[in-house]
KOLTOR-339287 format. One line per 8 residues: for each residue x, y, z of N, C-alpha, C, O, CB. Coordinates in steps of 0.2 Angstrom, whole numbers. Glycine has a CB too. Example, Ala and Ser with C-alpha at 12.3 -4.5 7.8 and 13.67 -1.06 7.14 Angstrom:
66,-28,39,62,-22,39,66,-16,39,71,-17,42,57,-22,45 ~ 64,-11,35,68,-5,36,64,0,39,67,6,40,70,-3,29
***
This chain:
740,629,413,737,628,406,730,626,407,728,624,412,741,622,403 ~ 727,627,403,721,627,404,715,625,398,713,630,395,720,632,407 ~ 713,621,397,710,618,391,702,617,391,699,614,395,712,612,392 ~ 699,623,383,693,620,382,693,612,377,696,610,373,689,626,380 ~ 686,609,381,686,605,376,679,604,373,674,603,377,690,599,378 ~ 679,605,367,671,606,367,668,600,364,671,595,365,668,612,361 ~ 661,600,360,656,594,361,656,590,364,657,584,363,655,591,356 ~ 654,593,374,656,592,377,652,584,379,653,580,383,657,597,379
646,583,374,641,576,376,643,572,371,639,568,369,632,577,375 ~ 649,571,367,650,566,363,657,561,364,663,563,366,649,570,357 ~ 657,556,364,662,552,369,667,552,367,672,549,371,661,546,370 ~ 669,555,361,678,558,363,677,562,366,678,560,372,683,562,358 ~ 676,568,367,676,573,372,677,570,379,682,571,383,669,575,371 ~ 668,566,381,668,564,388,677,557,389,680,557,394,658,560,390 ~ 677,555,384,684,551,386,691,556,387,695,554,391,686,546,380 ~ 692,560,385,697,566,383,697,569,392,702,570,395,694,573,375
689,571,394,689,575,400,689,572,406,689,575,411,683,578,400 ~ 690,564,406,692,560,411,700,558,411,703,558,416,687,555,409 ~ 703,557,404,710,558,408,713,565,410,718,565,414,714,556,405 ~ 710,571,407,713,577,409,711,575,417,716,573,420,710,586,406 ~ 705,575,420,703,575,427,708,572,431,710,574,436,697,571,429 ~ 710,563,427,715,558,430,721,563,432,723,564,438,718,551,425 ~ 723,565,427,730,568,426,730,576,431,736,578,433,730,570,418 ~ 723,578,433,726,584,437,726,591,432,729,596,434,733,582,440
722,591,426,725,595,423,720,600,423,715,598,426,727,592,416 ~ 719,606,421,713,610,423,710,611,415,715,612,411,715,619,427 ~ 705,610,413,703,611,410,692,613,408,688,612,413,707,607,409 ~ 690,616,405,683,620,404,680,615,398,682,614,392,684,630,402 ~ 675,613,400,668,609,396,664,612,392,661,616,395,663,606,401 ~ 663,612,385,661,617,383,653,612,380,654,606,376,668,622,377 ~ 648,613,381,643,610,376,639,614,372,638,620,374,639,606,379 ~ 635,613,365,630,617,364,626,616,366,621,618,363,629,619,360
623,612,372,616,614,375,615,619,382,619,620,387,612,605,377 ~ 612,621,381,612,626,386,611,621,393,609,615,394,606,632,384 ~ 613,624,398,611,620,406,615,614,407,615,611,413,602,617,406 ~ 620,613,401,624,603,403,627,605,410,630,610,411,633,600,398 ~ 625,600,416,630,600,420,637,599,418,638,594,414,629,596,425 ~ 641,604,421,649,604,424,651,607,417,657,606,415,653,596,427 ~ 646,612,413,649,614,406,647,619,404,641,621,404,648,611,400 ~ 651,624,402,649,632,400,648,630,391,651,626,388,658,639,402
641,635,391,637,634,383,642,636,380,644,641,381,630,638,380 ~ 643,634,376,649,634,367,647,630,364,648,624,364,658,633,365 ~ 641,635,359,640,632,351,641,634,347,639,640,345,636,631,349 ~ 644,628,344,651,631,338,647,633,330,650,633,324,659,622,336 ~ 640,635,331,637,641,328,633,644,331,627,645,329,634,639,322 ~ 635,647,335,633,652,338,639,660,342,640,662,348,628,648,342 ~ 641,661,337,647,666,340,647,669,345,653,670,348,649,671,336 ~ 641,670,349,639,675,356,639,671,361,638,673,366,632,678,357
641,664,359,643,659,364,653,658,366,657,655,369,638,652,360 ~ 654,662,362,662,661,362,665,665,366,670,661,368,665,661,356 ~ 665,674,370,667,675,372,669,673,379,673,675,382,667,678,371 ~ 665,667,381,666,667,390,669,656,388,673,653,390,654,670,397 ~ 665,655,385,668,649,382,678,650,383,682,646,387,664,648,373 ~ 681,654,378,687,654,377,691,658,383,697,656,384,686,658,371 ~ 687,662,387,692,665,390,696,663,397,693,660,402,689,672,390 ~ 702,665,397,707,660,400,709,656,398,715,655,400,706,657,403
707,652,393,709,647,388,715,647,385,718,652,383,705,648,383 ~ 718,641,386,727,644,381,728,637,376,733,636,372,737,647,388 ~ 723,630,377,722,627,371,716,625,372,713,625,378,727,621,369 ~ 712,621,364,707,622,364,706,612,359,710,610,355,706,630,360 ~ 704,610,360,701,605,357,695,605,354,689,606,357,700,601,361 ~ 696,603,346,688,608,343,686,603,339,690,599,336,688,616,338 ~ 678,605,339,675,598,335,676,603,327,678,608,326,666,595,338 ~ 673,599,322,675,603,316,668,606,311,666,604,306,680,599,311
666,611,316,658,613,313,660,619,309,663,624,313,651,615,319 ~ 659,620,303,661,628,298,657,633,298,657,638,295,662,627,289 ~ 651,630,302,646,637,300,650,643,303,652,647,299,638,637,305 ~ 653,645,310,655,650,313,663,651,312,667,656,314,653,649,320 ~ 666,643,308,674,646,311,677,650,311,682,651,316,678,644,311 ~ 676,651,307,680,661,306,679,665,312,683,667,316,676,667,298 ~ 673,665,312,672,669,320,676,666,326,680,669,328,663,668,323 ~ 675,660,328,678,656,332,684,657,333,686,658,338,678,651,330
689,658,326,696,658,326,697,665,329,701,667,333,698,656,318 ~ 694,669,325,694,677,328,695,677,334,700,680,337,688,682,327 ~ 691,675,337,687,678,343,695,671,348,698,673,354,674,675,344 ~ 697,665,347,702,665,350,707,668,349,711,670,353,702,659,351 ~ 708,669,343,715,674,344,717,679,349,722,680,353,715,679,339 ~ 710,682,348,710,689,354,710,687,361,712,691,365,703,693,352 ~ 706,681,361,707,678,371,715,675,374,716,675,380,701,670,372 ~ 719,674,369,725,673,369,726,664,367,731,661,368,727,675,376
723,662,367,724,655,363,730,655,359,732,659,354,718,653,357 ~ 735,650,362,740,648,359,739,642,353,742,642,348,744,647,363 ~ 735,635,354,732,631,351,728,627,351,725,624,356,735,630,350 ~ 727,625,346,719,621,345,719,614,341,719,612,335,714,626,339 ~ 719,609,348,718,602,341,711,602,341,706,602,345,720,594,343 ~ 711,601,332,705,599,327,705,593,327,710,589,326,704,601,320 ~ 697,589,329,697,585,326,693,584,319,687,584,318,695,581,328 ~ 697,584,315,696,583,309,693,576,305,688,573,308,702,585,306
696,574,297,694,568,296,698,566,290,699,569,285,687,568,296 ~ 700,559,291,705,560,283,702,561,279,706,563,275,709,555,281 ~ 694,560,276,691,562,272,695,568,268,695,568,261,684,564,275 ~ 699,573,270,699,579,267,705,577,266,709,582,268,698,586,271 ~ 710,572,263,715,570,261,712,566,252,716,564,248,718,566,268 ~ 706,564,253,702,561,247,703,568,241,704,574,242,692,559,249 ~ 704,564,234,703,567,228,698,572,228,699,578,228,702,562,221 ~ 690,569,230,684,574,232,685,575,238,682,571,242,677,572,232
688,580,238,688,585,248,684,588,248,683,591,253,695,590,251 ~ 679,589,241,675,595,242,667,592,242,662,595,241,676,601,236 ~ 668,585,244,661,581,246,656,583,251,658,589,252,662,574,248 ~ 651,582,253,647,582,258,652,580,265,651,584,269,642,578,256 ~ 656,574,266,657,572,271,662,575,272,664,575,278,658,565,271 ~ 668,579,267,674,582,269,675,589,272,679,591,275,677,582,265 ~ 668,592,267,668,600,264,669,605,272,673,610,273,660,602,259 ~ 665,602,277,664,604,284,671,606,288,674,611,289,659,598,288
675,599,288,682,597,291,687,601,285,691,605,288,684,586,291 ~ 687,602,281,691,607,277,690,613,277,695,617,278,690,606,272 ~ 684,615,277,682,623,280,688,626,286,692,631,286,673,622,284 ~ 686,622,291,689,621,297,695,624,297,697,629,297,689,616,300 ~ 699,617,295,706,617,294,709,624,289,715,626,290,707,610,291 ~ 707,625,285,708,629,281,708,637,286,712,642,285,702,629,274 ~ 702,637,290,701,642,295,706,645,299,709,650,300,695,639,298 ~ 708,636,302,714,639,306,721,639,304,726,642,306,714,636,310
722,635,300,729,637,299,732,644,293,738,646,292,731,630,295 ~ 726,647,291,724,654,290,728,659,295,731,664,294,717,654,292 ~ 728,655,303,729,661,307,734,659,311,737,654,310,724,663,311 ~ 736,664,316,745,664,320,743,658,324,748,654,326,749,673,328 ~ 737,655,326,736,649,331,741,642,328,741,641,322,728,647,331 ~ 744,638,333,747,633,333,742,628,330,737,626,333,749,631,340 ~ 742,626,325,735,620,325,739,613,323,743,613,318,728,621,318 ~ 736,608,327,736,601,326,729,599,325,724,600,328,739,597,332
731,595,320,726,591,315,726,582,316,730,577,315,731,594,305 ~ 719,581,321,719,574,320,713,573,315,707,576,315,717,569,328 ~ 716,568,310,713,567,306,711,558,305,714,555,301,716,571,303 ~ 706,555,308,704,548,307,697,547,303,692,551,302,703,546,314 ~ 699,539,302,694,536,297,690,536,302,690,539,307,695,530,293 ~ 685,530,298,680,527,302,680,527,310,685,528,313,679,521,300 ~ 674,526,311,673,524,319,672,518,320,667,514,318,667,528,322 ~ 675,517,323,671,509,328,664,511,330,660,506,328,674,508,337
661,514,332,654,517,336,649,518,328,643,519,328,656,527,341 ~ 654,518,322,649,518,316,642,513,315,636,515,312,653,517,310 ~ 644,504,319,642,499,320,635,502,324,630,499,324,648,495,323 ~ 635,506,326,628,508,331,625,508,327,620,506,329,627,514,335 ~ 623,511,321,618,512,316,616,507,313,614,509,308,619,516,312 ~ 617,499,316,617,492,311,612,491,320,609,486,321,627,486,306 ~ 611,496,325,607,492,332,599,489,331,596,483,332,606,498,339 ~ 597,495,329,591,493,328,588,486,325,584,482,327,589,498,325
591,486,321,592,479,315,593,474,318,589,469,318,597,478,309 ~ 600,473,323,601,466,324,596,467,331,592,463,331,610,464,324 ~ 597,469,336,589,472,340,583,466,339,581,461,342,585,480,335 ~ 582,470,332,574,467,329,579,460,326,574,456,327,569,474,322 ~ 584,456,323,583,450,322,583,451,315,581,446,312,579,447,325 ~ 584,458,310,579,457,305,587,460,302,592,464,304,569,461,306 ~ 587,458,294,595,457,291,596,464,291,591,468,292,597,454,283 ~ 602,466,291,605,473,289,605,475,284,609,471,280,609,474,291
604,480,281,605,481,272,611,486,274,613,490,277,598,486,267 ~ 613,481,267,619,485,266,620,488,257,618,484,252,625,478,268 ~ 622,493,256,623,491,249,630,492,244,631,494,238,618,493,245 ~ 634,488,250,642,488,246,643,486,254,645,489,258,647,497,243 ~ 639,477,254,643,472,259,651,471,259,654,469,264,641,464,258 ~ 655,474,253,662,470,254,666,479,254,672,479,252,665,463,244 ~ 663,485,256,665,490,258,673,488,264,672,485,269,658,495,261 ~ 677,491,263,682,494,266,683,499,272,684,504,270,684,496,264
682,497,279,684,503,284,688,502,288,691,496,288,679,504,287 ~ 692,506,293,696,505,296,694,506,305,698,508,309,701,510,291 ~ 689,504,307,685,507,312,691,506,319,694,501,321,677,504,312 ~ 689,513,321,694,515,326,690,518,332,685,522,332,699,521,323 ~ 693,515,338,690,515,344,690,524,347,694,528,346,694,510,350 ~ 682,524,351,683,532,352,691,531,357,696,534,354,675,537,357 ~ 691,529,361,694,527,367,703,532,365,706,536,369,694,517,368 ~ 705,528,359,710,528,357,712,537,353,717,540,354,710,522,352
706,537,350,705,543,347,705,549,355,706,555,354,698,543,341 ~ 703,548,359,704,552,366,710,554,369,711,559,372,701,550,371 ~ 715,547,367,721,546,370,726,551,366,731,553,368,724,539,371 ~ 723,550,361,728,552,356,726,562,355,730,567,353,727,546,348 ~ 722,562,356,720,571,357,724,572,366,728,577,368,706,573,358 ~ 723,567,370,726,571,376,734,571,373,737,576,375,725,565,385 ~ 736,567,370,744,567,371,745,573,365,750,576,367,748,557,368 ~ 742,576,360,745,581,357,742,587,359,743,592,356,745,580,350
738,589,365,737,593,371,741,596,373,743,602,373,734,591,376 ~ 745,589,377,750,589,384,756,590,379,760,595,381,751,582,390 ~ 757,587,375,765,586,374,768,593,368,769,593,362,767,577,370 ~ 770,597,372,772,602,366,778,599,360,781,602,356,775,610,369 ~ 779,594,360,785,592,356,778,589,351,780,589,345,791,586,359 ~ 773,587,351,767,585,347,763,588,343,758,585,340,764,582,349 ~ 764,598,345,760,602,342,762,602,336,767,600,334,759,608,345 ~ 757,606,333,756,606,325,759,602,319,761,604,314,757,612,324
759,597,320,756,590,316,752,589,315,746,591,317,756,585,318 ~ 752,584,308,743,581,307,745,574,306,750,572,303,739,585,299 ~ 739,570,311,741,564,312,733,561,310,728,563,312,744,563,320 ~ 736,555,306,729,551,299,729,546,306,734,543,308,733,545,288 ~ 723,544,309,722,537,314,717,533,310,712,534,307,719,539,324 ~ 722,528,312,716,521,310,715,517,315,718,516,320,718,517,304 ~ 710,513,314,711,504,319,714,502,317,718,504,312,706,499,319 ~ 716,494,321,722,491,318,722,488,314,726,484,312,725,488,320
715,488,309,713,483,305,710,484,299,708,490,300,709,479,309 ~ 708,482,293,705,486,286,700,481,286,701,477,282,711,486,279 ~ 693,481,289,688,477,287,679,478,284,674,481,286,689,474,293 ~ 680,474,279,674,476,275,667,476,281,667,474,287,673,469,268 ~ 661,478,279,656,479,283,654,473,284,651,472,290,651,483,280 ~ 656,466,279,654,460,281,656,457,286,652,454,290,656,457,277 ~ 663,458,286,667,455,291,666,459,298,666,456,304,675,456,289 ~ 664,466,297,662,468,305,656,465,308,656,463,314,660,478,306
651,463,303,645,459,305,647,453,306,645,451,312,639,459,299 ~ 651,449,304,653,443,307,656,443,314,656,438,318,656,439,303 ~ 661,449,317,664,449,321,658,451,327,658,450,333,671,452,320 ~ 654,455,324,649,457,330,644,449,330,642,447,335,644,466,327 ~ 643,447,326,638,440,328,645,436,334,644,431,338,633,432,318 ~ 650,438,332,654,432,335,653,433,342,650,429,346,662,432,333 ~ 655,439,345,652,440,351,646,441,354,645,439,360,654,444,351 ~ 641,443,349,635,442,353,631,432,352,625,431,353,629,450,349
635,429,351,633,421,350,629,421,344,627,415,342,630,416,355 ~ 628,425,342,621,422,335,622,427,330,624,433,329,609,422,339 ~ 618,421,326,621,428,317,618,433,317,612,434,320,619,427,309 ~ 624,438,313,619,443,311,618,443,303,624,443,299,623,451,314 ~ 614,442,299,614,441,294,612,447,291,607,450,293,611,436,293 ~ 615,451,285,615,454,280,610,455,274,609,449,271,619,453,278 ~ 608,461,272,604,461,263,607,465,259,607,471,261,598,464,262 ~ 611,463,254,613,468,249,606,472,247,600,469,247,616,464,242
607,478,245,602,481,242,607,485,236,613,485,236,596,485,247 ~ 603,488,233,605,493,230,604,500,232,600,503,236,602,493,225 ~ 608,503,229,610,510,234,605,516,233,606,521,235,618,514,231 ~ 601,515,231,595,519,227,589,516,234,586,520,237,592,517,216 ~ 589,509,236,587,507,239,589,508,247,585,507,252,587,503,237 ~ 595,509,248,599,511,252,597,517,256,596,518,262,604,512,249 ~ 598,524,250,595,531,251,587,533,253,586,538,255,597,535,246 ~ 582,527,250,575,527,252,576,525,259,573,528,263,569,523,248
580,520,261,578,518,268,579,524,274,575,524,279,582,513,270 ~ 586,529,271,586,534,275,586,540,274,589,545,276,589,533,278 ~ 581,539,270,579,547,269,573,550,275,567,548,275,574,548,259 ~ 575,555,280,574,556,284,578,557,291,577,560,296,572,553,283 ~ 583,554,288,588,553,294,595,555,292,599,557,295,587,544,297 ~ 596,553,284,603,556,282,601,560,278,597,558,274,610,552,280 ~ 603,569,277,603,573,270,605,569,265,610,565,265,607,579,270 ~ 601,572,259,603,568,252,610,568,251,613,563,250,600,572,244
613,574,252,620,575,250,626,571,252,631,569,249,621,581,252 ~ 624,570,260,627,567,262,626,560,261,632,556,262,628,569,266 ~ 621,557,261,619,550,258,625,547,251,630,543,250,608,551,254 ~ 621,551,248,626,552,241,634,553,242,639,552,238,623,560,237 ~ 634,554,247,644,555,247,646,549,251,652,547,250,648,563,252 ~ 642,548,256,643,540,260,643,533,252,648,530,252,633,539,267 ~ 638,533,249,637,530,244,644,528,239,646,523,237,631,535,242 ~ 645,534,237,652,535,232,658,531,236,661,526,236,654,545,231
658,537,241,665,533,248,665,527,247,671,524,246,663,533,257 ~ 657,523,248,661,516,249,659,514,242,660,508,243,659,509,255 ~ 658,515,238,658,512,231,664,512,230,667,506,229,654,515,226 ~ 669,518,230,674,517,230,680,512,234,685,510,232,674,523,230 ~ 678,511,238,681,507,244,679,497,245,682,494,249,676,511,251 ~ 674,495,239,671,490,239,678,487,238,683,490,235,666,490,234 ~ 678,482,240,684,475,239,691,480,240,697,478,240,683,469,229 ~ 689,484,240,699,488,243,700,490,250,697,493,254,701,498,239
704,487,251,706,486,259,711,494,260,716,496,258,712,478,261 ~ 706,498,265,710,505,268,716,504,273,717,500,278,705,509,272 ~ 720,509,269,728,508,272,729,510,281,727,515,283,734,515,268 ~ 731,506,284,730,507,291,737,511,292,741,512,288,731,499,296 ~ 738,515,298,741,519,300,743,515,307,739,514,311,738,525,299 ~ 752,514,310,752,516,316,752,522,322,754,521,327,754,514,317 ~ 750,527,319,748,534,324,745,533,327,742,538,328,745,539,323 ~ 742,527,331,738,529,338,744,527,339,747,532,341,731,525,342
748,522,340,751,520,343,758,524,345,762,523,350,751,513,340 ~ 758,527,342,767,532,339,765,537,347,768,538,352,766,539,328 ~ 756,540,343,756,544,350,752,544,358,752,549,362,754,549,348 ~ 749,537,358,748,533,365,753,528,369,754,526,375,742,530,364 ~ 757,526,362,761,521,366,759,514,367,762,510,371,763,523,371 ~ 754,515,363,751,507,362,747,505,357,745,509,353,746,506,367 ~ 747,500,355,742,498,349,736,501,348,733,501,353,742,493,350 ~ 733,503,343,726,505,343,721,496,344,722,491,342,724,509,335
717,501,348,712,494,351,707,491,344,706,493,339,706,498,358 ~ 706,483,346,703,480,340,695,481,338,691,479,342,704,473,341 ~ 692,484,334,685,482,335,680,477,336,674,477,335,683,483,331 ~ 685,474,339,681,466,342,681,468,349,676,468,353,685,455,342 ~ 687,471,352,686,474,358,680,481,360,676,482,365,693,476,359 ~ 682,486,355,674,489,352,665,486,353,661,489,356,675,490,344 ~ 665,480,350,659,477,350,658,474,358,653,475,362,660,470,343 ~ 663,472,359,663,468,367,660,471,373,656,468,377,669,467,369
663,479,373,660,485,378,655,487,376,651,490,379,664,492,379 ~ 654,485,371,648,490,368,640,485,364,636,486,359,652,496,362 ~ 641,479,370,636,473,366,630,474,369,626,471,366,638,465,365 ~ 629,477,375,623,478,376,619,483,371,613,484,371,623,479,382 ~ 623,487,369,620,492,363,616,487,357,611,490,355,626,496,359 ~ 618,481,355,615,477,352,610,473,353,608,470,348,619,475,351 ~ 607,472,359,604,466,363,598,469,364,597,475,366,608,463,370 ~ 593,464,363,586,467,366,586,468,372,581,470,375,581,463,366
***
């Protein structure tokens, strides 16, 4: 058996390719930058990158980019791919699946299950690692804006979300399923900011803004569209606690990890 797994610089990925290594398993590193050590170029929009990416291949681990997938999907058929876990996102289980945040991960999904390929569908909320984008702020000492402090997330460790792509790889009794992962916990943006000052000893203190205020801050850094669909998400999500799932657990065999344990590994990200 032999496994691509692509976006090969991002830390599901690099967690995914460390227990295939533990495990002995063979698998091919796919990135789109040209030159990565220990990774053959696949970029999943660029189709002339796919025939040598795929071949030998017989599953595939895919991130969920729509510009090429059709091509993609073609072009593994023909190398002999038996199956492909997506990571997807539950986003595409929302009333608006056809948002900014969904529309990409639906493309996808739609792409493959289109075709004779096996597809397994992981599909998770939030990230734990979302918290990285509040660094700079608590960094600098200076409050975080928020503008829906009492939003709803379910932030989930990459770690878990790696365990849980290796186990529906290996285990053919786990192919083609679609599995919703959450953390173990439903917690508003407030509460993640208190648990992250808990660990780092000192507050992190917060600014409500308004969401118009919100999208000036990062215009530049997120497209409008997607600003706008982030925006809605948690407007919708304010003071409603998101339904937790035990699917890490079903298919690692353990509890999904806490995002206080998230913050803990990852507090020098926070610290001057």
């Amino acid at each position: 058996m032999s496994i691509l797994v692509t976006g090969g610089r991002g830390a599901v990925a690099r967690g995914l390719t460390a227990l295939l290594t533990e495990r002995g398993i063979p698998f091919r590193l796919g990135s789109r930058e040209p030159g990565t050590p220990g990774a053959v170029h696949c970029d999943l929009t660029d189709p002339a990158t796919f025939p040598a990416a795929l071949h030998g291949i017989r599953s595939v681990f895919l991130y969920a980019e729509a510009e090429a997938a059709d091509a993609f999907v073609k072009e593994a058929v023909a190398a002999g791919v038996e199956h492909v876990v997506l990571l997807s996102s539950s986003s595409v289980l929302a009333e608006d699946a056809d948002s900014a945040l969904s529309a990409a991960h639906l493309a996808v999904e739609q792409a493959l299950l289109a075709s004779p390929l096996t597809v397994t569908l992981l599909r998770p909320g939030a990230f734990a690692a979302n918290a990285r984008g509040w660094a700079g702020a608590v960094r600098s000492g200076v409050p975080v804006r928020l503008p829906y402090p009492g939003a709803y997330a379910d932030p989930l460790h990459e770690a878990d979300l790696a365990e849980a792509a290796f186990a529906v790889l290996t285990d053919p009794a786990l192919a083609g399923g679609s599995y919703t992962l959450t953390g173990p916990q439903s917690l508003s943006f407030a509460a993640q900011l208190a648990i992250l000052g808990d660990v780092l000893g000192r507050p992190v203190p917060f600014e409500s803004v308004t969401p118009e205020e919100w999208k000036a801050g990062v215009e530049g850094y997120i497209p409008g569209p997607y600003a706008d669909a982030l925006l809605a998400y948690w407007a919708a999500q304010d003071g409603l606690p998101t339904e937790i799932t035990d699917t890490v657990e079903q298919l690692t065999g353990h509890p999904a990890r806490s995002f206080e344990s998230w913050v803990r590994e990852h507090a020098a990200d926070f610290s001057a």
